[in-house]
C-alpha positions as CSV (number, residue, x, y, z in Angstrom):
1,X,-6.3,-14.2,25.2
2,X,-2.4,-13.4,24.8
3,X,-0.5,-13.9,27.9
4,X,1.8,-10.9,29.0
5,X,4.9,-12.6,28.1
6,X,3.8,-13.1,24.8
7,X,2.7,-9.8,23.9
8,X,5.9,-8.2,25.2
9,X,7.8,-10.4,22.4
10,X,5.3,-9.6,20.3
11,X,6.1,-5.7,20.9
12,X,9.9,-6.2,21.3
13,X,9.5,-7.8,17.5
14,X,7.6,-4.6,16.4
15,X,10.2,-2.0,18.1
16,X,13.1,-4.2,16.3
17,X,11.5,-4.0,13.0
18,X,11.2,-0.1,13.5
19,X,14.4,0.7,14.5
20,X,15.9,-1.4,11.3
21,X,13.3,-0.2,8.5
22,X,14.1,-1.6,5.3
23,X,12.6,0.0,1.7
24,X,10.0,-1.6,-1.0
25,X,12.1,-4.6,-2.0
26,X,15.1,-4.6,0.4
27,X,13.0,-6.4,2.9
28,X,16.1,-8.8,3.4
29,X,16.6,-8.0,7.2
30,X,13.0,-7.8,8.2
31,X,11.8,-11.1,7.2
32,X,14.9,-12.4,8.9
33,X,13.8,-11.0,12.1
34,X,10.0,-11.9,11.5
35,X,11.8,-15.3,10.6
36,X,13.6,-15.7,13.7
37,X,10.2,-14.9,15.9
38,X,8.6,-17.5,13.9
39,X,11.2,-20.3,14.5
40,X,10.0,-23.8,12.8
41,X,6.6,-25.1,13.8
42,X,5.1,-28.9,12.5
43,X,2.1,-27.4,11.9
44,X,2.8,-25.1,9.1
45,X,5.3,-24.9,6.2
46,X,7.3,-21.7,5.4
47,X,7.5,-19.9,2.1
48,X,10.5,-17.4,2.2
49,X,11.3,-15.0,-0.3
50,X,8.1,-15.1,-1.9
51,X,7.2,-12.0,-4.3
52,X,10.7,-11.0,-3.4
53,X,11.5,-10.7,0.3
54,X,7.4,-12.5,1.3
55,X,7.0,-15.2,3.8
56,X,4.2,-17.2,3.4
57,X,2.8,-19.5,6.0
58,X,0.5,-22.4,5.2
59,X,-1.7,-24.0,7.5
60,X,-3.0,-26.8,6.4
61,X,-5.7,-29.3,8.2
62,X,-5.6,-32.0,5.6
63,X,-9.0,-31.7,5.8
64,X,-11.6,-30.3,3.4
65,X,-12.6,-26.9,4.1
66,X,-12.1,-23.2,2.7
67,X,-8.6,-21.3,2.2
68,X,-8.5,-18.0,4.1
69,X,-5.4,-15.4,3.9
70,X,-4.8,-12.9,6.0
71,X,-2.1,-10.5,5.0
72,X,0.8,-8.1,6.4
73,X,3.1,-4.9,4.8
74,X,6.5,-5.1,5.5
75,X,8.1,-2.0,4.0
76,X,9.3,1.2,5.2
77,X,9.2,4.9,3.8
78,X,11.7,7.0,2.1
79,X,11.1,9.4,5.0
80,X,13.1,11.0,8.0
81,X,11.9,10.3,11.5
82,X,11.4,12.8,13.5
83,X,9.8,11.0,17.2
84,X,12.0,12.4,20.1
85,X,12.9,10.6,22.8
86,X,11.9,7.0,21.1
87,X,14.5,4.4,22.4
88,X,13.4,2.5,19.1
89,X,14.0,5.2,16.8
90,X,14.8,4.3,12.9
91,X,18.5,4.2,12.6
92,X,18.9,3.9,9.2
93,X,19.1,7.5,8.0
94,X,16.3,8.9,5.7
95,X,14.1,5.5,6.0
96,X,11.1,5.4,8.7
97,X,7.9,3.1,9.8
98,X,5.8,6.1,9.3
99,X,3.0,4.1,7.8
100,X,2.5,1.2,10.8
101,X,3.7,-1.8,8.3
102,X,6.5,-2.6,11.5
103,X,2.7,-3.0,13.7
104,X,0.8,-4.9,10.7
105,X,3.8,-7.5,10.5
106,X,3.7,-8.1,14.2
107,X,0.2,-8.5,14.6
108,X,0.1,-11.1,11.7
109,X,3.3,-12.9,13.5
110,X,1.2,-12.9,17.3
111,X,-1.7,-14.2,15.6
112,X,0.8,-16.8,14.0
113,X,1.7,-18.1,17.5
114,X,-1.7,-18.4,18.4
115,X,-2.2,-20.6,15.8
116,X,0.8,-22.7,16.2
117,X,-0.9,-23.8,19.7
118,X,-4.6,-23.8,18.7
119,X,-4.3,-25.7,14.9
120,X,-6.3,-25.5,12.1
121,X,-9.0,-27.9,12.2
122,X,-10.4,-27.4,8.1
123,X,-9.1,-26.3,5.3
124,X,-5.9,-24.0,5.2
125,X,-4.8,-20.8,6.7
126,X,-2.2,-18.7,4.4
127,X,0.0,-16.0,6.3
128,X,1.4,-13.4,4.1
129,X,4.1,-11.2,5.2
130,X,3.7,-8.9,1.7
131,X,6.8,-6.9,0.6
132,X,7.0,-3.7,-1.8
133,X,3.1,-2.5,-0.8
134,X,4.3,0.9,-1.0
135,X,5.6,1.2,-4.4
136,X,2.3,-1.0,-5.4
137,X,4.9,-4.2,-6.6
138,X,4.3,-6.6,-4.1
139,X,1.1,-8.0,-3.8
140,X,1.3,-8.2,-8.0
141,X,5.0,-9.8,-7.5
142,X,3.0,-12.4,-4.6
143,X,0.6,-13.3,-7.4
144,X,2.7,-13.7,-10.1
145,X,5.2,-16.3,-7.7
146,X,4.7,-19.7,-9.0
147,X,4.7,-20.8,-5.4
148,X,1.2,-18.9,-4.9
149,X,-0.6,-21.7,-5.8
150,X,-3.7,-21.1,-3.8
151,X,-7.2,-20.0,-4.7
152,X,-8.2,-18.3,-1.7
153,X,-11.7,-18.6,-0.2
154,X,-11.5,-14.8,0.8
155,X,-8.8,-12.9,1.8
156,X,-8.2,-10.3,4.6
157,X,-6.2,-7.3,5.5
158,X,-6.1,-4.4,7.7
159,X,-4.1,-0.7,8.0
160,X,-4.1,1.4,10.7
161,X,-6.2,4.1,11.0
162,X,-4.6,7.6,12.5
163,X,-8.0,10.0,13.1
164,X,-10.0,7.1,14.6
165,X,-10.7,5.9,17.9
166,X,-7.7,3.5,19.1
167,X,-8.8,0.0,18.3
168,X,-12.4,1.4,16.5
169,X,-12.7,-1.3,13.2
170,X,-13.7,0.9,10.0
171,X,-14.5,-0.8,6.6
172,X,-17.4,0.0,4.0
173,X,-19.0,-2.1,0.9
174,X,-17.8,-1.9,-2.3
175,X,-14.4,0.3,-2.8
176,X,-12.3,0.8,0.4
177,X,-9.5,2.8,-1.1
178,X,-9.3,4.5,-4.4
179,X,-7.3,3.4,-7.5
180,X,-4.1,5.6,-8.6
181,X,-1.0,6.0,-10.4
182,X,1.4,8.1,-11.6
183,X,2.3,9.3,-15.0
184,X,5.4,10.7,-16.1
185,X,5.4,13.0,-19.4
186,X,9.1,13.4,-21.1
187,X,9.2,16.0,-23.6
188,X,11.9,15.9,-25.8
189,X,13.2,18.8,-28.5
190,X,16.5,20.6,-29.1
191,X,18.5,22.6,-26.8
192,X,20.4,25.8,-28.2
193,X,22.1,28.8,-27.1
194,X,19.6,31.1,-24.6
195,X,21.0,34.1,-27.3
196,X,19.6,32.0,-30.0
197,X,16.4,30.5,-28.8
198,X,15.0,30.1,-32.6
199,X,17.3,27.3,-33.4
200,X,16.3,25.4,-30.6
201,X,12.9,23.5,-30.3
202,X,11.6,24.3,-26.6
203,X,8.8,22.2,-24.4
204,X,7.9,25.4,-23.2
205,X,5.0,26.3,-25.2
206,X,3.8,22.3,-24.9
207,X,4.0,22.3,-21.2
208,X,1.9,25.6,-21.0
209,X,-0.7,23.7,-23.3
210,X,-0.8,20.3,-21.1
211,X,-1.2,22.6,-18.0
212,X,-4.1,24.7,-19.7
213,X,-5.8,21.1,-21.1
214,X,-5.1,19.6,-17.4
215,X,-6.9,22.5,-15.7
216,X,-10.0,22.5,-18.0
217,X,-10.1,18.3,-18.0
218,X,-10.3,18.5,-13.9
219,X,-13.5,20.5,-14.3
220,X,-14.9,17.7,-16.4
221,X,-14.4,14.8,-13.8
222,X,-16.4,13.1,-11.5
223,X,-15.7,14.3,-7.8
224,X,-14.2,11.0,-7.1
225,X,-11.4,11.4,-9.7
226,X,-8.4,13.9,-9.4
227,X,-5.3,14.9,-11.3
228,X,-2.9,16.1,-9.4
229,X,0.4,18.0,-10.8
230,X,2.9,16.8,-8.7
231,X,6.5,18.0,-10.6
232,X,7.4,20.2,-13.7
233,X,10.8,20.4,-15.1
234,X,12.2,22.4,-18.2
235,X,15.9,22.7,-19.1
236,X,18.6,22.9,-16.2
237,X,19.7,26.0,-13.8
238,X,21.3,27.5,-16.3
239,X,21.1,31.3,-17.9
240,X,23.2,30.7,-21.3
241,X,20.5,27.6,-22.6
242,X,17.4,27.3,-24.2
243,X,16.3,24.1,-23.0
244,X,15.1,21.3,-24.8
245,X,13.9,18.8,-22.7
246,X,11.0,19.4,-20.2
247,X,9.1,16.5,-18.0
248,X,6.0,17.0,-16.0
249,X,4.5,14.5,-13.2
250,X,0.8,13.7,-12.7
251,X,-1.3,12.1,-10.3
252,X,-4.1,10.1,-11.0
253,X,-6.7,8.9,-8.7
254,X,-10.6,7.9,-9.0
255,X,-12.7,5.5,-6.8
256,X,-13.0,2.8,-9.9
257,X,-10.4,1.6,-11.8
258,X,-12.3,2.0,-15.2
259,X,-12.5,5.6,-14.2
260,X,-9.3,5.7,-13.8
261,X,-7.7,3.8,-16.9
262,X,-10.0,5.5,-19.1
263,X,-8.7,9.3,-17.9
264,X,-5.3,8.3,-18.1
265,X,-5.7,7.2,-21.7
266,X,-7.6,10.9,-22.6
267,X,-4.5,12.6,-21.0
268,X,-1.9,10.4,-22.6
269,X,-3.6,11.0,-26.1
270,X,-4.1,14.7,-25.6
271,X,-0.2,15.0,-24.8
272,X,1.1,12.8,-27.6
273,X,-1.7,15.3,-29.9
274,X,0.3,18.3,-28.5
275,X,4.0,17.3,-28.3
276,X,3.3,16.5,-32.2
277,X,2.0,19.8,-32.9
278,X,4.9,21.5,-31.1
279,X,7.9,19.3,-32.9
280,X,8.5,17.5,-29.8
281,X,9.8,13.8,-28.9
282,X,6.7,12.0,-26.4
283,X,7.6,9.7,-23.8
284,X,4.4,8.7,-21.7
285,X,5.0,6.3,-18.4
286,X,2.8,5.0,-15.9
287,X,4.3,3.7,-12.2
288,X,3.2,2.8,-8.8
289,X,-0.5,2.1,-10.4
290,X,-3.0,0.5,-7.6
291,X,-6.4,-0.4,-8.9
292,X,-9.3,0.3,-6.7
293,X,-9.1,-1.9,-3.6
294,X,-13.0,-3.2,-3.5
295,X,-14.3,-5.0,-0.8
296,X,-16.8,-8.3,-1.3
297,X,-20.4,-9.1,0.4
298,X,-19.2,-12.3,1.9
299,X,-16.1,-11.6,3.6
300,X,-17.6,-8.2,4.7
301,X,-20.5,-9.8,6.2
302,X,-18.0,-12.4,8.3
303,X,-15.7,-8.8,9.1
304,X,-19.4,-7.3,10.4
305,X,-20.4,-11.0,12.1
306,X,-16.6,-10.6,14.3
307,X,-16.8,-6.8,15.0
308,X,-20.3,-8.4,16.7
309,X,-18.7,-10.9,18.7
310,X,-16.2,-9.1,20.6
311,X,-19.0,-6.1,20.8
312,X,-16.6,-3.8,19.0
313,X,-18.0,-0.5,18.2
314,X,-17.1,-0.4,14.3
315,X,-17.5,2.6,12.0
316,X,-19.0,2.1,8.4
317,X,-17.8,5.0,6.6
318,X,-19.7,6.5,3.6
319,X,-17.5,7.2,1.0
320,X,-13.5,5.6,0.5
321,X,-10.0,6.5,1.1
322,X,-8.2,8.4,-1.5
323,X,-5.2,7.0,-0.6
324,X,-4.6,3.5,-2.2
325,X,-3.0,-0.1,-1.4
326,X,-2.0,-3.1,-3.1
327,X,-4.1,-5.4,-1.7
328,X,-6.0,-4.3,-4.5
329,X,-4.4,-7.1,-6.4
330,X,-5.7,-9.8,-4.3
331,X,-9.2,-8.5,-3.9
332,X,-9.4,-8.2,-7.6
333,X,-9.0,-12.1,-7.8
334,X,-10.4,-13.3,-4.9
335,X,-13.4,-12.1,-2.4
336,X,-11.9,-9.8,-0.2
337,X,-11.8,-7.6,2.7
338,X,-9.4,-4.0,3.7
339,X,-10.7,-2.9,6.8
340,X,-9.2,-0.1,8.7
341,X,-8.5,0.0,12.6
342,X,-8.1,2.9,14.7
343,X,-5.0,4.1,16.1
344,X,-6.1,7.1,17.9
345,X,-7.3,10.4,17.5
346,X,-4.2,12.6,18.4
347,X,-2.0,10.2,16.4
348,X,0.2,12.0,13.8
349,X,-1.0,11.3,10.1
350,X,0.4,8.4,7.9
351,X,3.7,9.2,6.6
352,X,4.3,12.3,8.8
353,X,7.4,12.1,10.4
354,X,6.5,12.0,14.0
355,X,4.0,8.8,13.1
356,X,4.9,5.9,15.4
357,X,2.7,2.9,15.6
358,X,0.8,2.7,19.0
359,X,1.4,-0.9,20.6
360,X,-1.8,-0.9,22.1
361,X,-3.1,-2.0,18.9
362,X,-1.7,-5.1,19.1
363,X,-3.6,-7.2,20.9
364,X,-6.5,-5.7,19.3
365,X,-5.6,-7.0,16.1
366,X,-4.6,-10.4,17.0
367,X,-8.1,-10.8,18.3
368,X,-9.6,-9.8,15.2
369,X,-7.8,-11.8,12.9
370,X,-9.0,-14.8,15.2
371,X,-12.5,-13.7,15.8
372,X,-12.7,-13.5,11.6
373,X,-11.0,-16.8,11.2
374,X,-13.6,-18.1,13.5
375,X,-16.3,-16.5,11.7
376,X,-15.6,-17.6,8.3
């Protein structure tokens, strides 16, 4: 069990890291402070700036044995807090831990000091603090570090759950959390005089078209997969021009990745068909794309085995999240596991800006890291 004392650092680590919230890849000051709580240890070796701003610890026995991660967010949202009367409130303007990623890091950082005092008796333990997971860079930046040279046995990770019963473990088999991305059209044509429209070439009568073909293409889909139009653009706030330039955002989400890459690639040809017919310039970019994060038998079954154990009452739930998470990348490679925890009922939704991570959860999470570890 974690004494007192400890879990009051533990908390007063959490409260620092949300009152100094730093964006996807500007992590600079929050692996400092996670640094500083970790201090130097002889049983473990440090990675810093891994996948950017990363820390990786390694545990390693020496002896043979399997390779189990467990990994942590670090990034902050883009967002305004709102919480009153916080004494930890955000104060850097406009930027927030409305997702949890300050309560992720510090659970991964107590269960860190538990295993500086109990060891790793086989095989190696990796810790990774993750940066960027909100913009979907990190855990792909993690992988492509040359200092990742690991082929984890499985691989585990958790987010917060507001909706759920505090502390109540939820996973499912097969896809936790759906794939998505977003796709940017740019239409380009020629701007002319608003007196004069004929000698321009307006996006207008394109844009109509993709928003008519968009409509119609929804119907088509599986109820797993949505488009969502998220921004449309044409011209400027002007009354004297005909505008020549127009962009429209989409979002794209399905429970499988296929799924997924195979409707952006109908859109994408269906807008290059149109903005040819209408005389128009075509720029088509996908960003923040997140496959599907799918969960694996094996490290499911050891997630199921340590809800057991501590006679947690777990949820399985019957179909995924449509929000999605990086950790994709790693379960993609390696046998995996997301698994959600519960962080109360009457907790505000994820990136509202009243969200504030409940510390109760802390030790809750530190004891299920261990009873996995033990489990595995």
């Amino acid at each position: 069990m974690i004494s007192q004392a400890e879990l009051s650092e533990i908390t007063d680590l959490r409260h620092a890291l949300h009152q100094h919230p730093e964006l996807s890849g500007f992590e600079v000051n929050t692996a400092g402070r996670i640094l500083e709580f970790l201090g130097e240890h002889p049983g473990r070796t440090i990675v810093k700036g891994i996948g950017g701003q990363g820390i990786l610890l390694v545990y390693d026995s020496k002896a043979p044995g399997k390779t189990i991660m467990f990994r942590a967010d670090m990034d902050a949202l883009p967002i305004q807090e709102e919480s009153s009367g916080l004494s930890y409130k955000s104060k850097t303007d406009g930027v927030a831990h409305l997702c949890g990623h300050d309560g992720h890091s510090a659970i991964l950082a107590g269960f860190a000091r538990y295993l500086d005092k109990a060891g790793v008796t086989s095989g190696q333990v990796l810790l990774l603090f993750q940066p960027s997971e909100e913009n979907g860079k990190g855990a792909f930046s993690v992988l492509g570090d040359p200092r990742f040279s690991f082929e984890p046995d499985m691989v585990f990770a958790f987010h917060n759950l507001p909706g759920y019963e505090m502390g109540m473990p939820v996973y499912r088999k097969d896809t936790f959390a759906c794939a998505s991305t977003g796709m940017i059209i740019r239409l380009t044509g020629r701007t002319a005089h608003a007196a004069e429209p004929q000698k321009g070439i307006s996006p207008e009568s394109a844009i109509e078209r993709i928003l008519l073909f968009v409509r119609g293409f929804r119907q088509s889909l599986p109820s797993d997969t949505i488009i969502t139009t998220t921004h449309i653009q044409m011209g400027e706030k002007a009354f004297g021009i005909a505008p020549g330039m127009g962009e429209l955002y989409f979002t794209l989400r399905s429970e499988r990745t296929e799924m997924l890459d195979n409707v952006c690639k109908q859109l994408e040809e269906k807008v290059r068909e149109i903005a040819l017919e209408e005389g128009l310039g075509c720029v088509v970019e996908k960003t923040e794309y997140f496959p599907a994060t799918v969960n694996a038998d094996e490290p499911l079954s050891v997630l199921k085995n340590a809800i057991e154990s501590l006679s947690f009452q777990g949820e399985e739930i019957n179909t995924p999240f449509r929000w999605s998470e990086d950790f994709a990348w790693f379960t993609g490679r390696y046998p995996g596991v997301l698994f959600g925890l519960g962080s109360g009922k009457d907790q505000p939704p994820l990136h509202h800006p009243e969200y504030n991570f409940p510390d109760e959860l802390i030790p809750t999470g530190i004891q299920l890291f261990k009873e996995i570890l033990k489990n595995v």
